[in-house]
mmCIF file of the C-alpha atoms, coordinates in Angstrom:
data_MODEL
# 
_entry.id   MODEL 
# 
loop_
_atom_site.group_PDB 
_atom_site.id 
_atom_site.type_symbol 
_atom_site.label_atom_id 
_atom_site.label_alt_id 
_atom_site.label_comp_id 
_atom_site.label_asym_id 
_atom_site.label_entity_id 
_atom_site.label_seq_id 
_atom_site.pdbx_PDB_ins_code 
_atom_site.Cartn_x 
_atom_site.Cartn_y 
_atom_site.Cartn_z 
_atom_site.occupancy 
_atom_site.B_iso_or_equiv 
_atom_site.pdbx_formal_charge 
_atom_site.auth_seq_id 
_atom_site.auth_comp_id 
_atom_site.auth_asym_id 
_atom_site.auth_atom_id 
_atom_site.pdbx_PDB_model_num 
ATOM 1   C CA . UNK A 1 1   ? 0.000   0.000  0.000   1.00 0.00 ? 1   UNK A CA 1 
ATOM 2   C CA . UNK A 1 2   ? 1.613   3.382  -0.902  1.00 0.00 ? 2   UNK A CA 1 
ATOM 3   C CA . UNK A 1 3   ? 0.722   6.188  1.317   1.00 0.00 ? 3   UNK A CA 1 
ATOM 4   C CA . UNK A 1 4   ? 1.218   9.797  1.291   1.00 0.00 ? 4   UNK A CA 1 
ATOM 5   C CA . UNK A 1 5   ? 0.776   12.422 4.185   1.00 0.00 ? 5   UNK A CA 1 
ATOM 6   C CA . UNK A 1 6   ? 0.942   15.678 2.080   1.00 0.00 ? 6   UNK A CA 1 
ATOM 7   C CA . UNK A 1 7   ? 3.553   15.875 0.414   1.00 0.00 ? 7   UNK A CA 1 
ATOM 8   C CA . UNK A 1 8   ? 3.433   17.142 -2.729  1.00 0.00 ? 8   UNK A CA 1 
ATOM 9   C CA . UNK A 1 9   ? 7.413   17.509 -4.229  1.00 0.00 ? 9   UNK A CA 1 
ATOM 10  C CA . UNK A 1 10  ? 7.011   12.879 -3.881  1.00 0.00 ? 10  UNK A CA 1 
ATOM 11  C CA . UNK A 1 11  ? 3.789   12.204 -5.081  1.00 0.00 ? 11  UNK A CA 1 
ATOM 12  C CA . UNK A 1 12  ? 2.809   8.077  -3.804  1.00 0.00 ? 12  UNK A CA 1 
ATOM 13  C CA . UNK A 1 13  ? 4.134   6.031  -6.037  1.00 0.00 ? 13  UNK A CA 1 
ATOM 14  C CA . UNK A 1 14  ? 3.826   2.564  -6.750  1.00 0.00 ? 14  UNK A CA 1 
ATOM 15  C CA . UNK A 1 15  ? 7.425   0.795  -6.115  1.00 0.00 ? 15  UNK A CA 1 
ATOM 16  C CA . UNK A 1 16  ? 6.584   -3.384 -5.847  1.00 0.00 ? 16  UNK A CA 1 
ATOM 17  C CA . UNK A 1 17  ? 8.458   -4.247 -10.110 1.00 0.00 ? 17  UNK A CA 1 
ATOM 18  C CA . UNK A 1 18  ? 5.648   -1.909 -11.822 1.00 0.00 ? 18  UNK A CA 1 
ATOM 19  C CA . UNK A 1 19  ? 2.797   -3.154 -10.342 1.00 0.00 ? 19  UNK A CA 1 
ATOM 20  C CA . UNK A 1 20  ? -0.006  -1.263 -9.171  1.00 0.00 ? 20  UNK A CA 1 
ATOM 21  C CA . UNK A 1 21  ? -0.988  -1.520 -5.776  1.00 0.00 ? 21  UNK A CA 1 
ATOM 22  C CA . UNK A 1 22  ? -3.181  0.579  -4.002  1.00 0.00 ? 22  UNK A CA 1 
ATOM 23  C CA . UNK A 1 23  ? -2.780  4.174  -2.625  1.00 0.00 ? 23  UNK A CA 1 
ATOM 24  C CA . UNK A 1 24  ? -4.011  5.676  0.526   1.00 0.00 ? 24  UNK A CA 1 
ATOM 25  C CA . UNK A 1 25  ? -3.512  9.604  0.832   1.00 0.00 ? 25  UNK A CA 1 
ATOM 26  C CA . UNK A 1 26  ? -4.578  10.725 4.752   1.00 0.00 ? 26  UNK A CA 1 
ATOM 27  C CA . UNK A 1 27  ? -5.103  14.614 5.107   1.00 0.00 ? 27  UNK A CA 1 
ATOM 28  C CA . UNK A 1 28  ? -5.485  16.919 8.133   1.00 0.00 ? 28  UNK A CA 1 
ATOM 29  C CA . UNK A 1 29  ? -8.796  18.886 7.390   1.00 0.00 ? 29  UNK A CA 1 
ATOM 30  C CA . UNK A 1 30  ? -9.741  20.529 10.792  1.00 0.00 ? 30  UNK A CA 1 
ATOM 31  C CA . UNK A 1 31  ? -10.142 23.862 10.876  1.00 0.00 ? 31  UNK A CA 1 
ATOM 32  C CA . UNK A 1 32  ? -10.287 24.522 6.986   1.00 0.00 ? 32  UNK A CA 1 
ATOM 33  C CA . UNK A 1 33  ? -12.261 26.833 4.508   1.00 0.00 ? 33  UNK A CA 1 
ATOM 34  C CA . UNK A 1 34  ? -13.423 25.907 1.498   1.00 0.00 ? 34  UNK A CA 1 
ATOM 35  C CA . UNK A 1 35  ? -9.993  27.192 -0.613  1.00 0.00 ? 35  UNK A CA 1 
ATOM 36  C CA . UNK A 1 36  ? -7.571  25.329 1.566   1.00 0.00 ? 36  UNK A CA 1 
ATOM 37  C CA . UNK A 1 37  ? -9.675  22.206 2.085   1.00 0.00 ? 37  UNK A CA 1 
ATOM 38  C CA . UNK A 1 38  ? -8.983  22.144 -2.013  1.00 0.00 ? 38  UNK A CA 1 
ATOM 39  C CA . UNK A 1 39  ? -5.309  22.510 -1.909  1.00 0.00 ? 39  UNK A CA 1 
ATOM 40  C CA . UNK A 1 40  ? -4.996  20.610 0.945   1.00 0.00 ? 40  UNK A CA 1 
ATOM 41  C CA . UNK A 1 41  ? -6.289  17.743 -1.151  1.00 0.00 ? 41  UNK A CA 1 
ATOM 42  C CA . UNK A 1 42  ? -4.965  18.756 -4.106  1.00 0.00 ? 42  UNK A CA 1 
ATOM 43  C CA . UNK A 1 43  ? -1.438  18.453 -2.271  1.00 0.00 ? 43  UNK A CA 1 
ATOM 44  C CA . UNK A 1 44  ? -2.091  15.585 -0.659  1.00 0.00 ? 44  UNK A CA 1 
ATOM 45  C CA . UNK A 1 45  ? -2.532  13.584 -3.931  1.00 0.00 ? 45  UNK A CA 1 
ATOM 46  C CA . UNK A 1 46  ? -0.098  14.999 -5.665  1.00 0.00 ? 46  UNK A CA 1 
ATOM 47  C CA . UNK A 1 47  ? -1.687  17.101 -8.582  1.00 0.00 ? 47  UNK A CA 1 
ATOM 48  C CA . UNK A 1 48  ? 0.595   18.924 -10.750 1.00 0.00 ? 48  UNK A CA 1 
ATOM 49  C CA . UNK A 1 49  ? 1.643   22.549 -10.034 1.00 0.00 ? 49  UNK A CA 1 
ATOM 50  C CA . UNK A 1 50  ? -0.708  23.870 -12.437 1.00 0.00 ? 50  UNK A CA 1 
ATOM 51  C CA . UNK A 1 51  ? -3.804  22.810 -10.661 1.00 0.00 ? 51  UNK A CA 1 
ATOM 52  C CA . UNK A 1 52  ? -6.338  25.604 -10.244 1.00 0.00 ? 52  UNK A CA 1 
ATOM 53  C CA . UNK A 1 53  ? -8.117  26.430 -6.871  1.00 0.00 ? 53  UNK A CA 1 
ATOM 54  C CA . UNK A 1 54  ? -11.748 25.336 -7.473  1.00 0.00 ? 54  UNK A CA 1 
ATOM 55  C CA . UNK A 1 55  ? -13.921 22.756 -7.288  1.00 0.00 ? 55  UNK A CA 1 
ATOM 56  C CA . UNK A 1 56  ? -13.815 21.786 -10.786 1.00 0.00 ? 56  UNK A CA 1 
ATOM 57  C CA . UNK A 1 57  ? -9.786  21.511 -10.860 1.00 0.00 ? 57  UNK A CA 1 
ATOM 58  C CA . UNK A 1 58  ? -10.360 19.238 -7.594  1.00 0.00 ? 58  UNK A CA 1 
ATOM 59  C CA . UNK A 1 59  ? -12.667 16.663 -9.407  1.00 0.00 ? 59  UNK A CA 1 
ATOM 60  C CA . UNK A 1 60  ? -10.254 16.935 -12.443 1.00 0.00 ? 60  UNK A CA 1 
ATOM 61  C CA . UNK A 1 61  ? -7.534  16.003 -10.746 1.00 0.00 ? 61  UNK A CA 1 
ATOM 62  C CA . UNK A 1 62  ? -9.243  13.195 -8.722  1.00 0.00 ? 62  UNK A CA 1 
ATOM 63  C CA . UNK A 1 63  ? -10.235 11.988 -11.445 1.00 0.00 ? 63  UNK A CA 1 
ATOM 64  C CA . UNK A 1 64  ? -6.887  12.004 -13.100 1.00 0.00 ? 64  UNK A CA 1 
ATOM 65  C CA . UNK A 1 65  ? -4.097  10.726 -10.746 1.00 0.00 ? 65  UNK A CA 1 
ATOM 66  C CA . UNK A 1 66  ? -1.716  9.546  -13.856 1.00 0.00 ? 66  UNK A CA 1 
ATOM 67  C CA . UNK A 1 67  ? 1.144   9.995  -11.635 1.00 0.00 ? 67  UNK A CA 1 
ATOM 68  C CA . UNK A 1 68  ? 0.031   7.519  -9.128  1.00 0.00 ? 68  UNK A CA 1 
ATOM 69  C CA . UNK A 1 69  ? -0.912  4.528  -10.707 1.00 0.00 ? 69  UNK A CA 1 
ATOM 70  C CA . UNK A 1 70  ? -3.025  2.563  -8.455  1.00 0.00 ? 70  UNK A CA 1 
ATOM 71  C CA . UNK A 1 71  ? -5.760  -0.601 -8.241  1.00 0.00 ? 71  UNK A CA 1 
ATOM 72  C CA . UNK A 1 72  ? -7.530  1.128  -5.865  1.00 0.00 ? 72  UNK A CA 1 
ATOM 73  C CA . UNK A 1 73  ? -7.218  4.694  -3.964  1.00 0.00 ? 73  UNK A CA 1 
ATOM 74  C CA . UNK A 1 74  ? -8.218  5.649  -0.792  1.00 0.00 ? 74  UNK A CA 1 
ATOM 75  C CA . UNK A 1 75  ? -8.500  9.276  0.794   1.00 0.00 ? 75  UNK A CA 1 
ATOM 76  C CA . UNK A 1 76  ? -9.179  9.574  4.001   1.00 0.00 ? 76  UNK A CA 1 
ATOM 77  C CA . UNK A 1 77  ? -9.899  12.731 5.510   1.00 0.00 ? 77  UNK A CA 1 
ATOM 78  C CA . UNK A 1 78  ? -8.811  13.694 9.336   1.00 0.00 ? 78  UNK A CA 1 
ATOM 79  C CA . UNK A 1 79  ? -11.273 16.269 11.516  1.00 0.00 ? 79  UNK A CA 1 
ATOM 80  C CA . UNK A 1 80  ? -13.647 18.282 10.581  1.00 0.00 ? 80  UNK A CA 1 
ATOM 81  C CA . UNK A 1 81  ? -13.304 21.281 7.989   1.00 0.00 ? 81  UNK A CA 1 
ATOM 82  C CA . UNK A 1 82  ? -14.950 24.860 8.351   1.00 0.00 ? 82  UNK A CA 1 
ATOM 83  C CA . UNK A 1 83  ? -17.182 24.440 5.059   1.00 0.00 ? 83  UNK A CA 1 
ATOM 84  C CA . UNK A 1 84  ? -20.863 25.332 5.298   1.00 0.00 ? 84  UNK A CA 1 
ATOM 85  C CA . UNK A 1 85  ? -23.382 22.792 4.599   1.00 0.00 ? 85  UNK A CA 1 
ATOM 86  C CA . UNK A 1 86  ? -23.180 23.669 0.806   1.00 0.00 ? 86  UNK A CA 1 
ATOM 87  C CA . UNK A 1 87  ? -19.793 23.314 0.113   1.00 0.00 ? 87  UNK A CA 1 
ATOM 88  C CA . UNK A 1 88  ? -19.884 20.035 2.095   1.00 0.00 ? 88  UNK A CA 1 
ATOM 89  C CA . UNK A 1 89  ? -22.950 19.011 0.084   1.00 0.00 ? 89  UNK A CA 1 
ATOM 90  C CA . UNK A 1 90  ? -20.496 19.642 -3.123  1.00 0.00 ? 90  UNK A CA 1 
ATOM 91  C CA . UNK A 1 91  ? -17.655 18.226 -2.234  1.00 0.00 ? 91  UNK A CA 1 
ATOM 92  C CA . UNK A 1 92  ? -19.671 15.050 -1.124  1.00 0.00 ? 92  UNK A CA 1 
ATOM 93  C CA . UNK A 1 93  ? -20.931 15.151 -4.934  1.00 0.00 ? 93  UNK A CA 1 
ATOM 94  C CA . UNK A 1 94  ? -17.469 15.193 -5.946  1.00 0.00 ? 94  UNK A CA 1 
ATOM 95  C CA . UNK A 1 95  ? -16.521 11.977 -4.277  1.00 0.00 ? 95  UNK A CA 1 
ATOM 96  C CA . UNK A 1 96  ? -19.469 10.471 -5.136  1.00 0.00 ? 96  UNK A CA 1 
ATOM 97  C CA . UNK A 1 97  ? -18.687 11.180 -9.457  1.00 0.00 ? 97  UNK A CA 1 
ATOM 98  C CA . UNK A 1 98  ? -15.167 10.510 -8.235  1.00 0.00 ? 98  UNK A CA 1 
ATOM 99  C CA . UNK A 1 99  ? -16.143 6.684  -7.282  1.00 0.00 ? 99  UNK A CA 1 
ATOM 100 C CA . UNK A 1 100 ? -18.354 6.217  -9.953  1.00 0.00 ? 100 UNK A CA 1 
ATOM 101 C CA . UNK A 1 101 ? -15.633 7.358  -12.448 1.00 0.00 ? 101 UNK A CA 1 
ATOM 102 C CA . UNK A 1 102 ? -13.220 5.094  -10.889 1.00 0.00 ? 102 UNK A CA 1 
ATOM 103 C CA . UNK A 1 103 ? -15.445 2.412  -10.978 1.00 0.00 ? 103 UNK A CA 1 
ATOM 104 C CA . UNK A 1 104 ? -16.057 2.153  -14.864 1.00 0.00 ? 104 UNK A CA 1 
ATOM 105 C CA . UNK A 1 105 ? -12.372 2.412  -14.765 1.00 0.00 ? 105 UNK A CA 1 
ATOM 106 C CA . UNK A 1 106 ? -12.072 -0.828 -12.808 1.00 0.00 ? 106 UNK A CA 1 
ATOM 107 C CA . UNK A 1 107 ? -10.588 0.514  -9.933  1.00 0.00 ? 107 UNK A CA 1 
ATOM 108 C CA . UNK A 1 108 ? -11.717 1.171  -6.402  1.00 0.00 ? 108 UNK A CA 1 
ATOM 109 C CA . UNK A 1 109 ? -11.820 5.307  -5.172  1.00 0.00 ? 109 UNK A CA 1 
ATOM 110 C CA . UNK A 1 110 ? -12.692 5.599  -1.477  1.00 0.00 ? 110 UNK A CA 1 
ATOM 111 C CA . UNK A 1 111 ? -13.670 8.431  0.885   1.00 0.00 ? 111 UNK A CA 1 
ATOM 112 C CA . UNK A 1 112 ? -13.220 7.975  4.866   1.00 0.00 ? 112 UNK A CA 1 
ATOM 113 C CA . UNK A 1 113 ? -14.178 10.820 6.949   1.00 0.00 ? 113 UNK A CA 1 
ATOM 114 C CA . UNK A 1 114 ? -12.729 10.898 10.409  1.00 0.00 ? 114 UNK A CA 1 
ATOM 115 C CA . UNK A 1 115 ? -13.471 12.906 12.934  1.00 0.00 ? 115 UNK A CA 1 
# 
């Protein structure tokens, strides 16, 4: 299992002869507004340096992940982030497409909150 705890300059990547495994990114939340709950996440996964600061660049790049090839990925997000109901309610949408995406793929995408 490849892991990452936000750190964007070594992306996870998969190191067992080429084969994918699976990739688990963990990110600190608590405390965050909408714009740094994005590049938090964005970091943690490793998006490239051109990634924008919006919801649609964060379901791009979820969607993307080239640079980490996986079977399955996993984010789990740590405590709770400042984001009003709506922006929770949208980026709950965006894991949802992001799983569903992932799953015509034939790979697994999971979201854990933890509080």
């Amino acid at each position: 299992m490849v892991r990452s705890t936000v750190n964007p300059s070594q992306p996870p990547l998969d190191l067992e002869g080429g084969r994918s495994g699976s990739a688990r990114f963990d990110v600190e939340v608590s405390g965050l507004d909408k714009s740094a709950f994005i590049a938090t996440i964005a970091h943690a996964v490793g998006v490239p340096a051109s990634f924008g600061d919006n919801w649609d660049a964060l379901a791009d790049g979820l969607q993307d992940l080239s640079w980490c090839q996986a079977s399955s990925y996993e984010l789990v997000l740590r405590g709770s982030a400042a984001l009003s109901e709506a922006e929770w309610a949208i980026s709950r949408e965006i894991f949802s497409d992001t799983e569903q995406f992932w799953q015509a793929q034939g790979k697994s995408f999971r979201v854990k909150v933890e509080s």
